[in-house]
N, C-alpha and C positions, 0 to 999 in steps of 0.2 A: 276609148277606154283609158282615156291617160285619168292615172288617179287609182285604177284598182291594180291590189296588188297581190300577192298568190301566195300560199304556205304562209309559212312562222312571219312572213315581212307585213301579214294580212292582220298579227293581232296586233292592235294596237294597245301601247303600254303607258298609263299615267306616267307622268314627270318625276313625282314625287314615289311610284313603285320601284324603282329600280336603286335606287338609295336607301330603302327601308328596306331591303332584300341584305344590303351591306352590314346595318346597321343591328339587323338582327343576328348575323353570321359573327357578328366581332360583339355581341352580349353571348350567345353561346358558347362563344370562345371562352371567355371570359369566365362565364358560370362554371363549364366544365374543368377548367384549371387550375380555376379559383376553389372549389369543394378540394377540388386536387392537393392544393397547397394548404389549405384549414388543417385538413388532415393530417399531414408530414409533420407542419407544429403542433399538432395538438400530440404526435406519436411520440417526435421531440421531446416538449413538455414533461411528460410520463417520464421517458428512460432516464433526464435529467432529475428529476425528481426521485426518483428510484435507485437510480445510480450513487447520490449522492448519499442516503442512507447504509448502505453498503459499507461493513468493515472487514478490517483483513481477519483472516482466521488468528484465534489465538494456537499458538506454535512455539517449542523452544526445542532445539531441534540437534543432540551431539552427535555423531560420529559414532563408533565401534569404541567400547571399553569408557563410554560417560553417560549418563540418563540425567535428563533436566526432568525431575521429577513433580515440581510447581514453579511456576512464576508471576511477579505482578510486577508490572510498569506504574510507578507513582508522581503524579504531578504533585510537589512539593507546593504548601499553600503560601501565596505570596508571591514566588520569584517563578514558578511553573516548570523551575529544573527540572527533568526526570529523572528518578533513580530506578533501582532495578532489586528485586526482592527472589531469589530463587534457590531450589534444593536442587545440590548436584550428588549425584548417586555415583560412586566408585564398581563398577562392574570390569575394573582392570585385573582381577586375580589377586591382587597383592596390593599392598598399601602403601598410599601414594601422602604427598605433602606437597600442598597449594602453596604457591608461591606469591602469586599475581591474580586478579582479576579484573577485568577492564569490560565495559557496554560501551558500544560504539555504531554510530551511522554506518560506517565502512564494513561492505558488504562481502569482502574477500582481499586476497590480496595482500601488502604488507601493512600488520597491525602494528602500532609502536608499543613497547614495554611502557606500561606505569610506571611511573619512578619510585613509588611506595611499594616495597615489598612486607609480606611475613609469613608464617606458614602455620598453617592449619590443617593437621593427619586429618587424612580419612582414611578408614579400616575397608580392606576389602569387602566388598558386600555392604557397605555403609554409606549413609548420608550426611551432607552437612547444608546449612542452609547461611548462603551470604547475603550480605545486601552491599551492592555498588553503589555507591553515591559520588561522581554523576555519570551519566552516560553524556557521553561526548562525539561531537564528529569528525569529517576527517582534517581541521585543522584546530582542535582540542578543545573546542569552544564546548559549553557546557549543552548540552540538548535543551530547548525551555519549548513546551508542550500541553496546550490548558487539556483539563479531563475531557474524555468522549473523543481525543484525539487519537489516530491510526498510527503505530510506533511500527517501524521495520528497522532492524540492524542486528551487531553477533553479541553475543558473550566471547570472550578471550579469556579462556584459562592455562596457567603457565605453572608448573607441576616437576615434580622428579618422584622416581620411585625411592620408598622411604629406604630401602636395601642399596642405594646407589654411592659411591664416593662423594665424599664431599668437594665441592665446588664442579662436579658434573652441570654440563649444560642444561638449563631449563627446557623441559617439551613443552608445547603446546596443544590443545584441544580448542574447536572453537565450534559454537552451535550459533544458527539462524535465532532471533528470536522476533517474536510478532505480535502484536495484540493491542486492544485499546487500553492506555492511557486510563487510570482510577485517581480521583482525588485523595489528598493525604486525610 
């Protein structure tokens, strides 16, 4: 009986079956990780796409006793400076006199004074509307920003109460501001 052989050693298996068993296991592989990975980029794809559309909220945002009551971010035509367009509301009780105004990238922290002062009352309960030209970052360079672009930085406003001694310290106020970028 030399020759027979018993159980599993009994079937016998083409040459060429036992490599196509492999070769099918590593296309499976392949298929299911591969659908796997389409996927992730194609999910990729989307959020990038999506994401990128995405603006910051528009925001101008003072403190107790100021109301940014409009603003507009302007890309100036030609050079793309940004300026800055906004009504500041006097909600301090008594009437105050603007000194200074300054927009800047620099998001807290120490602001520099503008070196251009003048003053402009505002009556308790009153509005005034200024336009800063330019908004600057924090080594004074001028902001340049084409339109549809995402603007984040403060307003710096620098004030004394209009009832105060002369040559009293300047206060300061400062609000968040945010928003796309509008052609001139």
């Amino acid at each position: 009986m030399k020759g027979h052989k018993k159980g599993q050693a009994a079937i016998e298996r083409a040459p060429f079956a036992a490599g196509s068993r492999k070769g099918q296991a590593a296309m499976e592989y392949l298929m299911t990780y591969g659908w796997a990975f389409l996927v992730i980029l194609v999910v990729i794809a989307i959020l990038g796409y999506y994401l990128s559309t995405i603006s910051v909220p528009e925001s101008c945002q003072f403190g107790a006793g100021f109301e940014c009551e409009q603003h507009l971010l302007v890309s100036e035509s030609g050079t793309n400076n940004v300026y800055l367009l906004f009504k500041l509301g006097n909600q301090q009780g008594q009437a105050i006199n603007v000194t200074r105004v300054k927009c800047t990238t620099v998001s807290g922290g120490e602001i520099t004074k503008p070196s251009t002062a003048f003053s402009e009352r505002i009556a308790a309960g009153s509005d005034q509307e200024f336009t800063v030209r330019y908004c600057v970052d924090e080594n004074g360079n001028t902001v340049s920003l084409s339109p549809n672009s995402n603007f984040q930085g403060t307003i710096a406003v620098w004030y004394n109460y209009q009832n105060e001694l002369e040559g009293a310290p300047e206060r300061l106020a400062t609000a968040s501001v945010s928003g796309k970028v509008v052609s001139e």
